[in-house]
Backbone and ligand atoms as CSV (ligand in chain L), in Angstrom:
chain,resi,resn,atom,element,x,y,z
A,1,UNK,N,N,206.966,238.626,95.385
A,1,UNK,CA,C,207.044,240.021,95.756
A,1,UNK,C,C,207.011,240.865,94.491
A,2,UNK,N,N,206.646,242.074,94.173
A,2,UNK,CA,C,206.141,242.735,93.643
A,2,UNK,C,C,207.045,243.905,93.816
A,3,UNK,N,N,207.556,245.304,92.528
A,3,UNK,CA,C,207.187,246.556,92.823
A,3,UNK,C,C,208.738,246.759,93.589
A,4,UNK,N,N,209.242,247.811,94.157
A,4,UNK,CA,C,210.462,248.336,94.537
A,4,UNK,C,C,210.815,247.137,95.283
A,5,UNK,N,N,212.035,247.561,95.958
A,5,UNK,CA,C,212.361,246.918,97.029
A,5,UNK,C,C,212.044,247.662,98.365
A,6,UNK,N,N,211.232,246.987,99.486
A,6,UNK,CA,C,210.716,247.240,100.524
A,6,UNK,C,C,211.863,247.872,101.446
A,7,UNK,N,N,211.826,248.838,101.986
A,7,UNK,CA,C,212.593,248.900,103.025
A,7,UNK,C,C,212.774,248.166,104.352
A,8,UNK,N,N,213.999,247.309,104.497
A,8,UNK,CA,C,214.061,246.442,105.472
A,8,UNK,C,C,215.725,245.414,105.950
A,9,UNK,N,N,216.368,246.597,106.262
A,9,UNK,CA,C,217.513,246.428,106.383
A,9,UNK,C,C,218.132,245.150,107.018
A,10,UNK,N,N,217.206,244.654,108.083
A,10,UNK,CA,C,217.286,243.477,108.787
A,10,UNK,C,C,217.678,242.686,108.215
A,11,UNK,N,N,217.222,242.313,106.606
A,11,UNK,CA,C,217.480,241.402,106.304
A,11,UNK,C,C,218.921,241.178,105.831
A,12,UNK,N,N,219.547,241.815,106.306
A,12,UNK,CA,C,220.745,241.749,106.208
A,12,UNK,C,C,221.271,240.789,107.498
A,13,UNK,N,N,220.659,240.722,108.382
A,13,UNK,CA,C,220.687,240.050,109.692
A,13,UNK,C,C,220.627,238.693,108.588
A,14,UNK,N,N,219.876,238.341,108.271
A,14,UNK,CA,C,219.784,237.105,107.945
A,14,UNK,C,C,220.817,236.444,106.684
A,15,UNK,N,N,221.004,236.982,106.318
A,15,UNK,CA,C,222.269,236.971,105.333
A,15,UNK,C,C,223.415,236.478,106.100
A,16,UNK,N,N,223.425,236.792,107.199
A,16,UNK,CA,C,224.975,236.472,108.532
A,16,UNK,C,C,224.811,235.734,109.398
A,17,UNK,N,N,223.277,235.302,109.707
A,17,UNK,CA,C,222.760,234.880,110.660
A,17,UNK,C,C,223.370,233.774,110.901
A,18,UNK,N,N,224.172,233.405,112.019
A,18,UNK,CA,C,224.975,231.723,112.503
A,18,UNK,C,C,223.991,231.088,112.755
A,19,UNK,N,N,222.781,231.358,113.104
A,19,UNK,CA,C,221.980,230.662,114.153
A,19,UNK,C,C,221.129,229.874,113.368
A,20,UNK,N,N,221.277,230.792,111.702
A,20,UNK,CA,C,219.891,229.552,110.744
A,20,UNK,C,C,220.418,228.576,110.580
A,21,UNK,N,N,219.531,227.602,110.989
A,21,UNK,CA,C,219.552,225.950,111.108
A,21,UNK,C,C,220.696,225.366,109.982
A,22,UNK,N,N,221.264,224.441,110.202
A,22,UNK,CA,C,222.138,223.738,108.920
A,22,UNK,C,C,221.578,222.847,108.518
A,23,UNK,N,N,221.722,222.414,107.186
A,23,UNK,CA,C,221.055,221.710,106.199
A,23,UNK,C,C,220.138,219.933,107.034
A,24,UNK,N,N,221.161,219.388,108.537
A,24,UNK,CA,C,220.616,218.333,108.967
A,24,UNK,C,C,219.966,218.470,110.122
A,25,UNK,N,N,219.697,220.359,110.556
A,25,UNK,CA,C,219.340,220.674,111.536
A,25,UNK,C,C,218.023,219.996,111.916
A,26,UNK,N,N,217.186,219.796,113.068
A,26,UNK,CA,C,215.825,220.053,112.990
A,26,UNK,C,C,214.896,221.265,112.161
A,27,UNK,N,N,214.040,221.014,111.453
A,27,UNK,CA,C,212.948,221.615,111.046
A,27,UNK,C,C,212.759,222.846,111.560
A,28,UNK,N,N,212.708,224.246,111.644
A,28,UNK,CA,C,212.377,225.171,111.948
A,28,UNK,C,C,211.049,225.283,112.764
A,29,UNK,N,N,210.126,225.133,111.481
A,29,UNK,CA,C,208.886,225.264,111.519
A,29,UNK,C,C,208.388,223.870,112.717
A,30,UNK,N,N,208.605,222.788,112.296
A,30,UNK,CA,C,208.599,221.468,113.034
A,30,UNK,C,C,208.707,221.258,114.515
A,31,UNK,N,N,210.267,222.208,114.888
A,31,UNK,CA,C,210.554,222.270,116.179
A,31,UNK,C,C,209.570,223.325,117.000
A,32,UNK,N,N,209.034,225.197,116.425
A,32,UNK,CA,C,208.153,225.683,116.672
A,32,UNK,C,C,207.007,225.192,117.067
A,33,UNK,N,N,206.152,224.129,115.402
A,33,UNK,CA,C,205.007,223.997,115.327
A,33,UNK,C,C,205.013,222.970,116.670
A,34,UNK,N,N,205.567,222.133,117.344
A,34,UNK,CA,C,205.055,221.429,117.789
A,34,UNK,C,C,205.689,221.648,119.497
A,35,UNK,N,N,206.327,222.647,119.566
A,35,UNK,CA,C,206.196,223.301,120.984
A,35,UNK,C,C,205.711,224.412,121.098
A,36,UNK,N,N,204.922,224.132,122.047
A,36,UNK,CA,C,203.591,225.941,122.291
A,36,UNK,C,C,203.843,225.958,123.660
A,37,UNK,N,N,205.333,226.239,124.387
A,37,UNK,CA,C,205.713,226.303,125.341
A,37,UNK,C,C,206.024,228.144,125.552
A,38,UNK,N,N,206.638,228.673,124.651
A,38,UNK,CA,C,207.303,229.974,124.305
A,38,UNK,C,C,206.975,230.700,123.194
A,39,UNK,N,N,205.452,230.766,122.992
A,39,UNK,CA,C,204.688,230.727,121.831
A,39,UNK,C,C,205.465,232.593,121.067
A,40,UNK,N,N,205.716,233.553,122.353
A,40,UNK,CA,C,206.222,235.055,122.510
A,40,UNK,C,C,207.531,234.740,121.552
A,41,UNK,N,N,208.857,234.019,122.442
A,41,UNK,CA,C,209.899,234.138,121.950
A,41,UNK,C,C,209.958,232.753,120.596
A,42,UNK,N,N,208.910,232.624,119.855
A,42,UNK,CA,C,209.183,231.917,118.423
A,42,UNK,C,C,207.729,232.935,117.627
A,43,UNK,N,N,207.333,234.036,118.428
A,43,UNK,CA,C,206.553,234.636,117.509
A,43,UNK,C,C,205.380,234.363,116.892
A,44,UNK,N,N,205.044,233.108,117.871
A,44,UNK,CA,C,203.741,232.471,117.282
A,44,UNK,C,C,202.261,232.764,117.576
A,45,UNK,N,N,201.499,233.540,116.800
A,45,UNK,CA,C,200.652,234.209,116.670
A,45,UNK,C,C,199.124,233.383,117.229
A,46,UNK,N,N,199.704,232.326,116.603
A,46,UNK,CA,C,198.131,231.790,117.084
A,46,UNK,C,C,198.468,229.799,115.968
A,47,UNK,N,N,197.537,229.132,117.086
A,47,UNK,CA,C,198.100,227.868,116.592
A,47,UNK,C,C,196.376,227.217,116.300
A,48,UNK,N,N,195.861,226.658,115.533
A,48,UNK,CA,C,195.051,226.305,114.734
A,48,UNK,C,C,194.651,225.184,114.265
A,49,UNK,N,N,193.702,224.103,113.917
A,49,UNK,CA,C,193.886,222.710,113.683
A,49,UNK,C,C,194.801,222.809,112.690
A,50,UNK,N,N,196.171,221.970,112.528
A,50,UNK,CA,C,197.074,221.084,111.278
A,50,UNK,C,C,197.955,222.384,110.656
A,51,UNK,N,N,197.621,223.845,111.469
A,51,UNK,CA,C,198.498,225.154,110.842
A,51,UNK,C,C,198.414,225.963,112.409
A,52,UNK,N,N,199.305,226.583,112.129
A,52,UNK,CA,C,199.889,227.984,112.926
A,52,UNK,C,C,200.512,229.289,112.233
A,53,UNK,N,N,200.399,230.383,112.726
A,53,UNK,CA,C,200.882,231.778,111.939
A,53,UNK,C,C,201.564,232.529,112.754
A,54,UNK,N,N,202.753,232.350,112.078
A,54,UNK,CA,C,203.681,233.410,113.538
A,54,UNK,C,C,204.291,234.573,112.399
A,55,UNK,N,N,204.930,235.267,113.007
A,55,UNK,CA,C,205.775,236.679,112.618
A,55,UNK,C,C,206.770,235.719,111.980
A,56,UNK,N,N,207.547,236.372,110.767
A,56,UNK,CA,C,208.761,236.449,110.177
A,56,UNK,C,C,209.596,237.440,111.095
A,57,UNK,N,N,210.380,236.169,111.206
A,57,UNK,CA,C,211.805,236.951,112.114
A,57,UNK,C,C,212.256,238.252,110.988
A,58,UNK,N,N,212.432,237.959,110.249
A,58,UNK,CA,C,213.444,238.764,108.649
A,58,UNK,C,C,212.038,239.410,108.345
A,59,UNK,N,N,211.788,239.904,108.081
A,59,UNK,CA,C,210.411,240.181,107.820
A,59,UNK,C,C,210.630,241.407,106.526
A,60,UNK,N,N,210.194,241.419,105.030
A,60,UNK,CA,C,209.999,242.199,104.010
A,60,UNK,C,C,209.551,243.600,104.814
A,61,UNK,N,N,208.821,243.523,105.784
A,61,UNK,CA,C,207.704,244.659,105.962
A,61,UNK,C,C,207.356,244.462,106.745
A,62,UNK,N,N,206.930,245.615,107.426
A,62,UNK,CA,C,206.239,245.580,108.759
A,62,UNK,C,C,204.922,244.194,108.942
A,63,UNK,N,N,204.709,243.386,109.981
A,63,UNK,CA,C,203.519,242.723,109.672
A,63,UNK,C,C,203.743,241.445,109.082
A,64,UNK,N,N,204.839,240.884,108.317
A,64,UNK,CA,C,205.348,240.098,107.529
A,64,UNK,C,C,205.094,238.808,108.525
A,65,UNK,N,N,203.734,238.060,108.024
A,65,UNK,CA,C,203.242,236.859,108.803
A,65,UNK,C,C,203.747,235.612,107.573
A,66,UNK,N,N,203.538,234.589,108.634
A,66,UNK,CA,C,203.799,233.163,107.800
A,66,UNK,C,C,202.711,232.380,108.382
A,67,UNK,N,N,201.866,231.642,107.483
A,67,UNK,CA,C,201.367,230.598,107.792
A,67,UNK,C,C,201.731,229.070,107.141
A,68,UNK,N,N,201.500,228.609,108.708
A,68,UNK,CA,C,202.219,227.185,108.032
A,68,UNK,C,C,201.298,225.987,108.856
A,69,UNK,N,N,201.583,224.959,107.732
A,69,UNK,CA,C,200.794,223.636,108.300
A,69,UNK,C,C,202.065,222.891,108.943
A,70,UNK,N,N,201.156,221.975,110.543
A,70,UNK,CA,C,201.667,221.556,111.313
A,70,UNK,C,C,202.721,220.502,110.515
A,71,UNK,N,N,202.339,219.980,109.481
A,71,UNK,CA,C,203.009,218.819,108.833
A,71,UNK,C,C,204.046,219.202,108.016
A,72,UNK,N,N,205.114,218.107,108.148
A,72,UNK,CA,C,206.592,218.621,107.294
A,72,UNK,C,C,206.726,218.447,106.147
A,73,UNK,N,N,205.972,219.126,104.757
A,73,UNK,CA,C,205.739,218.755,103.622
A,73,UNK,C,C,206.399,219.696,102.812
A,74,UNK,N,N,206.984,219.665,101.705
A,74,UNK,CA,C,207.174,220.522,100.843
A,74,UNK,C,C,206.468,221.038,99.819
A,75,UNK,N,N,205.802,220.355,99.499
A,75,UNK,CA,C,203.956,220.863,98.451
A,75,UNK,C,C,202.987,220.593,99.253
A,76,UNK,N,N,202.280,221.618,98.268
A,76,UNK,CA,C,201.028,221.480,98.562
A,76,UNK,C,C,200.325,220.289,98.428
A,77,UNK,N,N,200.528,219.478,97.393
A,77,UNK,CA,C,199.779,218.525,96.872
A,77,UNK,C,C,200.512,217.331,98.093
A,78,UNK,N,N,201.375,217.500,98.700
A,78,UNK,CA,C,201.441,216.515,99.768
A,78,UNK,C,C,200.798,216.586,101.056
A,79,UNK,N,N,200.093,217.419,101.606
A,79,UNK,CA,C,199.013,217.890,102.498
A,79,UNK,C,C,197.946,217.013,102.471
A,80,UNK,N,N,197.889,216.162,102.865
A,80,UNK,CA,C,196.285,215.385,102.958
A,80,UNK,C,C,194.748,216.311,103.093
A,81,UNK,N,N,193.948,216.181,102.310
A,81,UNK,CA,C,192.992,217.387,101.902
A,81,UNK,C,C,192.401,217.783,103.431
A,82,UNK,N,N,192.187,217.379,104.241
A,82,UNK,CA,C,191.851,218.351,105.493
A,82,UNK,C,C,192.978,219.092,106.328
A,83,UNK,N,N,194.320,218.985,105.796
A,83,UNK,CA,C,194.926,219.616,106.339
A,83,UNK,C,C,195.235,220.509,105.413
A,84,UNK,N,N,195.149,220.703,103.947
A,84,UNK,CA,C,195.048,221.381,103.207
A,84,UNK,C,C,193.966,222.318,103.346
A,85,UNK,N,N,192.777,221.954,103.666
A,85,UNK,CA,C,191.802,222.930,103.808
A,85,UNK,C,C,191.855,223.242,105.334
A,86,UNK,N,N,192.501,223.044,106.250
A,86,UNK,CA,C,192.975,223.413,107.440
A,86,UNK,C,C,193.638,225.294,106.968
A,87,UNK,N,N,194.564,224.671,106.622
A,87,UNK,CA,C,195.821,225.703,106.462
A,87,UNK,C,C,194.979,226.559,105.628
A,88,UNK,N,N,194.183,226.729,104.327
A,88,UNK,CA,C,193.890,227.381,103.560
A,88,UNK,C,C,192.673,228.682,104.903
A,89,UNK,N,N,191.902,227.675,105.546
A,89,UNK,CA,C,191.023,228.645,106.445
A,89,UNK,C,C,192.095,229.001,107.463
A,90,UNK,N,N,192.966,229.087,107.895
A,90,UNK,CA,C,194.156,229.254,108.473
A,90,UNK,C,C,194.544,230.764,107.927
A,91,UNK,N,N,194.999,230.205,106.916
A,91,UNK,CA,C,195.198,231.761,106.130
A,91,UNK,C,C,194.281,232.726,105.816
A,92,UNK,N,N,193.013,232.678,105.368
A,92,UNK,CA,C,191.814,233.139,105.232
A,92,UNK,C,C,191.680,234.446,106.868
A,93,UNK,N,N,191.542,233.184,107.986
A,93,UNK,CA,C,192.264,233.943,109.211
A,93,UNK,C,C,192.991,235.083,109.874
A,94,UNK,N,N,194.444,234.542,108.851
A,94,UNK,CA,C,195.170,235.577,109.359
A,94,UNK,C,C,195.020,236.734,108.605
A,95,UNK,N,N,194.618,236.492,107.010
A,95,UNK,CA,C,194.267,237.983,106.914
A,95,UNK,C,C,193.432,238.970,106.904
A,96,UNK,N,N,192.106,238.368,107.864
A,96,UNK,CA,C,191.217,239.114,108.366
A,96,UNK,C,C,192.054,239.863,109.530
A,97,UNK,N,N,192.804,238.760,110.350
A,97,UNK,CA,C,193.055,239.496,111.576
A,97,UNK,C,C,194.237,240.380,111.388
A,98,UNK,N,N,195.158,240.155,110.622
A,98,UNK,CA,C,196.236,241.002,109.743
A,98,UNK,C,C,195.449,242.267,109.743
A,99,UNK,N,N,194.634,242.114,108.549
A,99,UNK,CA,C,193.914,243.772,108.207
A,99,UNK,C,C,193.127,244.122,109.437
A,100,UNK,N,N,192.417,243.613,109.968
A,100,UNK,CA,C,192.244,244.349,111.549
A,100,UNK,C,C,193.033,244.998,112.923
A,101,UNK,N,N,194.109,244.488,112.415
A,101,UNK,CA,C,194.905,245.009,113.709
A,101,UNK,C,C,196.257,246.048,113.134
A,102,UNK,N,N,196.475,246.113,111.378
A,102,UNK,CA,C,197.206,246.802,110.959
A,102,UNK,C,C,196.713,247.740,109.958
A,103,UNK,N,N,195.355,247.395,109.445
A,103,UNK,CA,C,194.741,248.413,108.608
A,103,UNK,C,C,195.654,248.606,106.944
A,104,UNK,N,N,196.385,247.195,106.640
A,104,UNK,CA,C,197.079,247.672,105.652
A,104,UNK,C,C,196.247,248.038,104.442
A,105,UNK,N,N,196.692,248.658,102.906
A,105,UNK,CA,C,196.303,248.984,101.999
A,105,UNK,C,C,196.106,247.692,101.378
A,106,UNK,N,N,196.748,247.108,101.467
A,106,UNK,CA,C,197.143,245.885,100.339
A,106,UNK,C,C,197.560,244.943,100.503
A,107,UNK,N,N,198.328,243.402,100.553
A,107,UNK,CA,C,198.669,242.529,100.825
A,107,UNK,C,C,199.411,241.755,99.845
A,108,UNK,N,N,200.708,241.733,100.214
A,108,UNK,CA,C,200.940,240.682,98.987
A,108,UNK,C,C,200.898,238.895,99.487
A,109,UNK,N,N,200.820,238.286,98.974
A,109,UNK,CA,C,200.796,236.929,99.333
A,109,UNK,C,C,201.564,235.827,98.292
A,110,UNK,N,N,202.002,234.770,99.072
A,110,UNK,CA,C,202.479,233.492,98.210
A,110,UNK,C,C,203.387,232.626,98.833
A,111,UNK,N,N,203.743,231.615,98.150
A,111,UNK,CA,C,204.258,230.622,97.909
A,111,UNK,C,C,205.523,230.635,97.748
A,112,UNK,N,N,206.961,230.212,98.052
A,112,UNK,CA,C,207.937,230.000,97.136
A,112,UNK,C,C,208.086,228.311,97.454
A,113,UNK,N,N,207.833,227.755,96.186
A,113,UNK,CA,C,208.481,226.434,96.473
A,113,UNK,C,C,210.065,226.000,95.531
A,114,UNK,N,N,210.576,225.604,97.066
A,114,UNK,CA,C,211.793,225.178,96.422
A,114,UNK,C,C,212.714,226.069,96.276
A,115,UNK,N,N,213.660,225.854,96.326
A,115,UNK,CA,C,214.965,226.862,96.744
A,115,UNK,C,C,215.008,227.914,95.286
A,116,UNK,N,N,214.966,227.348,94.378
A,116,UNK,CA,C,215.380,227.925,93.156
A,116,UNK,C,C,214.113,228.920,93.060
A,117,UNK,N,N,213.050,228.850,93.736
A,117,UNK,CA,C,211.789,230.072,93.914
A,117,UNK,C,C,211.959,230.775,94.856
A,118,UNK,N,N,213.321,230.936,95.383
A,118,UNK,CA,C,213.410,231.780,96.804
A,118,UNK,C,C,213.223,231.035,98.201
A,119,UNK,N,N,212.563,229.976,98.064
A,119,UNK,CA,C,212.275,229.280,99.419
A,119,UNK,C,C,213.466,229.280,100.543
A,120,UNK,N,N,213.667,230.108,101.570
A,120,UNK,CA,C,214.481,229.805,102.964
A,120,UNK,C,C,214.815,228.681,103.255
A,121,UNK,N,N,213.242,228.167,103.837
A,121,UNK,CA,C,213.060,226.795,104.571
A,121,UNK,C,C,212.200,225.980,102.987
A,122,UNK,N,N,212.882,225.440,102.157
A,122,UNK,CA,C,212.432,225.047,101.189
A,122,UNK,C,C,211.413,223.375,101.861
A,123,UNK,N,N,212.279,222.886,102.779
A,123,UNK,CA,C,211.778,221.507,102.940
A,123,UNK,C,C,210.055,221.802,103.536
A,124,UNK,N,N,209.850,222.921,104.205
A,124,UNK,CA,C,208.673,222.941,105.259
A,124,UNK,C,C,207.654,224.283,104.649
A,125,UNK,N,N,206.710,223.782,103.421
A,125,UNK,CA,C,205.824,224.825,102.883
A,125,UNK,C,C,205.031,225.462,103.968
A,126,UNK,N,N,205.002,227.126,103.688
A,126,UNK,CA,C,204.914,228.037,104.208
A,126,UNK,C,C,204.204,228.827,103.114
A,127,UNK,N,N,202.624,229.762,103.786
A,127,UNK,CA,C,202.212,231.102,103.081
A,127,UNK,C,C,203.041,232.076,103.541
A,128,UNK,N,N,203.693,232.860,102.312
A,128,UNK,CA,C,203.937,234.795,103.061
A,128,UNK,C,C,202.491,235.301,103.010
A,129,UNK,N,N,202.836,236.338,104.071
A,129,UNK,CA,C,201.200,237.092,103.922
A,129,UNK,C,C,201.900,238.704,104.210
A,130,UNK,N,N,202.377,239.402,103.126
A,130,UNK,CA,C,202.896,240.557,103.578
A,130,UNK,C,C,202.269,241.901,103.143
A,131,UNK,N,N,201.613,242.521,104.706
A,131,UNK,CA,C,200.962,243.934,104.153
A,131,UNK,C,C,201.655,245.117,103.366
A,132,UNK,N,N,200.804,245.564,103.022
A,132,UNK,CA,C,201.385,246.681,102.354
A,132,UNK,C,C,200.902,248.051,102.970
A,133,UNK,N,N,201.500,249.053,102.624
A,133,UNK,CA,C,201.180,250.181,102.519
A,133,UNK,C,C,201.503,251.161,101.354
A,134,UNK,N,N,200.503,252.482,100.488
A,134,UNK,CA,C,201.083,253.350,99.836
A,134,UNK,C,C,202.121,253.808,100.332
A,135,UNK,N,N,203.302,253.502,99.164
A,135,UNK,CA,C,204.562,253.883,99.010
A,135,UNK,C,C,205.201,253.344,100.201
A,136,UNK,N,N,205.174,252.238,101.206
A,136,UNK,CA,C,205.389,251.331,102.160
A,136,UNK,C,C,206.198,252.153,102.845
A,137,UNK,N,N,205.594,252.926,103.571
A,137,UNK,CA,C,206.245,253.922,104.962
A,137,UNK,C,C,205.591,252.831,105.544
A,138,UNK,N,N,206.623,252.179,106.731
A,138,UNK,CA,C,206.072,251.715,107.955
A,138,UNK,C,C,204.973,251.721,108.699
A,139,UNK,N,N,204.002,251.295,108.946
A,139,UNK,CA,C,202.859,251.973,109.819
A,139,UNK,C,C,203.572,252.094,111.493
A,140,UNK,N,N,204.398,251.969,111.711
A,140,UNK,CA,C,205.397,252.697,112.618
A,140,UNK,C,C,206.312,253.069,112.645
A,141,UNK,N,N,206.174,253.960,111.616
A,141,UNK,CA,C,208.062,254.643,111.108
A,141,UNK,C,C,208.861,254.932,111.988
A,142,UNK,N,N,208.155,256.105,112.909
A,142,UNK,CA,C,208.627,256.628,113.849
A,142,UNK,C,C,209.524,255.611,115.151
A,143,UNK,N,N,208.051,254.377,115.290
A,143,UNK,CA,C,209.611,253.790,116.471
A,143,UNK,C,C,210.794,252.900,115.835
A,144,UNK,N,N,209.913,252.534,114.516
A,144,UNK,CA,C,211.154,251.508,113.817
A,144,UNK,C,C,212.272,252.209,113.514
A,145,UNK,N,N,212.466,253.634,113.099
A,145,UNK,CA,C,213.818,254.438,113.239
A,145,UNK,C,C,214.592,253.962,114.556
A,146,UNK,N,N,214.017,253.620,116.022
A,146,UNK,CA,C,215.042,254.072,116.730
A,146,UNK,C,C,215.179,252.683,117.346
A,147,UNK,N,N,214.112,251.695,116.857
A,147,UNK,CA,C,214.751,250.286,117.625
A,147,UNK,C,C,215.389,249.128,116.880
A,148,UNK,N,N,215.736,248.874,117.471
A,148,UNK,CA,C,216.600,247.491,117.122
A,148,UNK,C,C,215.414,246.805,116.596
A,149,UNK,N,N,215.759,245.034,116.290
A,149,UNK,CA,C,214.906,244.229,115.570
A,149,UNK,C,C,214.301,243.759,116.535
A,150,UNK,N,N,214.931,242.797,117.574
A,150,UNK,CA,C,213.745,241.889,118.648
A,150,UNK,C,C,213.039,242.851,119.433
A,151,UNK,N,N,213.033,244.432,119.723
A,151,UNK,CA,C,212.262,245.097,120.134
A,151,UNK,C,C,211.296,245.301,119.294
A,152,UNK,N,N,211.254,245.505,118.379
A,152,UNK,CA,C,210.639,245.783,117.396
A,152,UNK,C,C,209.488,244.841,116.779
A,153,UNK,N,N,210.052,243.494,117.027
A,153,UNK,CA,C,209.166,242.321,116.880
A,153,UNK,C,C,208.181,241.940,117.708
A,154,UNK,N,N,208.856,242.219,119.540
A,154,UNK,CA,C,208.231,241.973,120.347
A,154,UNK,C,C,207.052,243.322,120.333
A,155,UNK,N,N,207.226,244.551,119.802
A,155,UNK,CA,C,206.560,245.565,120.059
A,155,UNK,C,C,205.368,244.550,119.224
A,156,UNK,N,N,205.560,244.348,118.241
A,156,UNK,CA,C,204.455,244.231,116.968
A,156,UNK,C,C,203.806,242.793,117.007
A,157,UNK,N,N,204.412,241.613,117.980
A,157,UNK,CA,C,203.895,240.738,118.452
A,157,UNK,C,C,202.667,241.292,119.595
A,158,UNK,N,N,202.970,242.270,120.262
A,158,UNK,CA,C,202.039,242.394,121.245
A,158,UNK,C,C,200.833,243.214,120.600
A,159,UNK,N,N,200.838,244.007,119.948
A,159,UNK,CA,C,199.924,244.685,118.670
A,159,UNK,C,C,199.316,243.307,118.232
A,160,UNK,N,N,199.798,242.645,117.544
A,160,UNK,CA,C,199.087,241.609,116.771
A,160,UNK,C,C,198.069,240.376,117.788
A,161,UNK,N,N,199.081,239.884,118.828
A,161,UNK,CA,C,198.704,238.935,119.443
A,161,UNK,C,C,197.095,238.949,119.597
A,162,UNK,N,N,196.811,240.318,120.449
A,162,UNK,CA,C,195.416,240.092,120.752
A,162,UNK,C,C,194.278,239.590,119.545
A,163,UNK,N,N,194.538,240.254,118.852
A,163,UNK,CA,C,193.817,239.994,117.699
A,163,UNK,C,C,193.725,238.366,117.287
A,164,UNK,N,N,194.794,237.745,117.620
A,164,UNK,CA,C,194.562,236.382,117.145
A,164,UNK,C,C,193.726,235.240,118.455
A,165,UNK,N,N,193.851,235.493,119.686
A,165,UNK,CA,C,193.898,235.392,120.849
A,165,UNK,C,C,192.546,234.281,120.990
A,166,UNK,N,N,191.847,235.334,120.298
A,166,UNK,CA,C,190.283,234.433,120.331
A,166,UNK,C,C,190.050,234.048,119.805
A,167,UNK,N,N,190.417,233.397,118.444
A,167,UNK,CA,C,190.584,232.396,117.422
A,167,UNK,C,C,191.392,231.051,117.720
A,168,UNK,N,N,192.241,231.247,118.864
A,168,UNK,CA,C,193.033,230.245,119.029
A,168,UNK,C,C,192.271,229.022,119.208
A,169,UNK,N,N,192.879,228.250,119.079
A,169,UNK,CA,C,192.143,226.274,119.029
A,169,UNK,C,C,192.290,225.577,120.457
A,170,UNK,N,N,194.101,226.142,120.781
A,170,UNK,CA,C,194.630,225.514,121.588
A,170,UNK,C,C,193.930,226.172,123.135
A,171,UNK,N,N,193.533,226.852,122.911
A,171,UNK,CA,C,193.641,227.691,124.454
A,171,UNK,C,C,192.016,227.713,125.439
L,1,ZN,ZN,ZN,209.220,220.769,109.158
């Protein structure tokens, strides 16, 4: 991440959050990636050969996508090369359909590997893909003032969804 700090109070949610997994929990990503039962309530955007891209619950910024490969790896270099080049056109993907359905200015993107780089879910590598905007006013200021977070997610899941809809693999 880059540049001020984003406005995004939520993440204070996550700072308290009881519900993030404990260290022998199941896999986050693992338990998601491999049920496409409730694709809405885990935020999952669209599922893809060996990757999927859903919303960041905590999200830096409006738009704040993750792409991730189906496999439970912590590097890159542990990705077997077609699932590596899976995930890479995966991402390629989402930020065509990102900038089509949000029109951002800019994008930041990356990697954290490993806890000591910021990594959350350090065990299960993950792209950020987070838009930007000049001087990062919301591209929905107005309703994000007055809603809560899972409204807010679900609003911007349904904005996004279509856009991924016809790319999907699975469907
Ligand atoms: Zn995993």
């Amino acid at each position: 991440m880059t540049g001020r700090t984003i406005w995004a109070p939520w993440r204070m949610a996550y700072i308290t959050d009881d519900r993030r997994p404990a260290a022998n929990d199941e896999c986050l990503f693992c338990r998601i990636g491999n049920k496409s039962a409730d694709d809405r309530a885990n935020l999952v955007l669209g599922r893809f050969d060996h990757a999927f891209v859903m919303l960041n619950r905590y999200p830096y910024s409006s738009g704040h996508l993750m792409v991730v490969p189906r496999a439970h790896v912590d590097r890159p270099e542990a990705l077997a090369e077609p699932e590596y080049i899976a995930l890479m056109l995966t991402f390629r993907l989402a930020v065509s359909r990102l900038q089509a359905a949000l029109s951002p200015q800019g994008m930041n993107t990356g990697i954290n590997l490993g806890r000591a780089a910021g990594a959350g879910i350090a065990d299960h590598l993950h792209i950020h893909l987070v838009p930007r905007w000049e001087g990062d006013h919301n591209f929905m200021p107005v309703i994000a003032d007055t809603m809560v977070m899972p409204q807010y997610l679900n609003e911007l899941y349904d904005i996004l969804w279509p856009y991924f809809k016809l790319e999907r693999t699975d469907s």
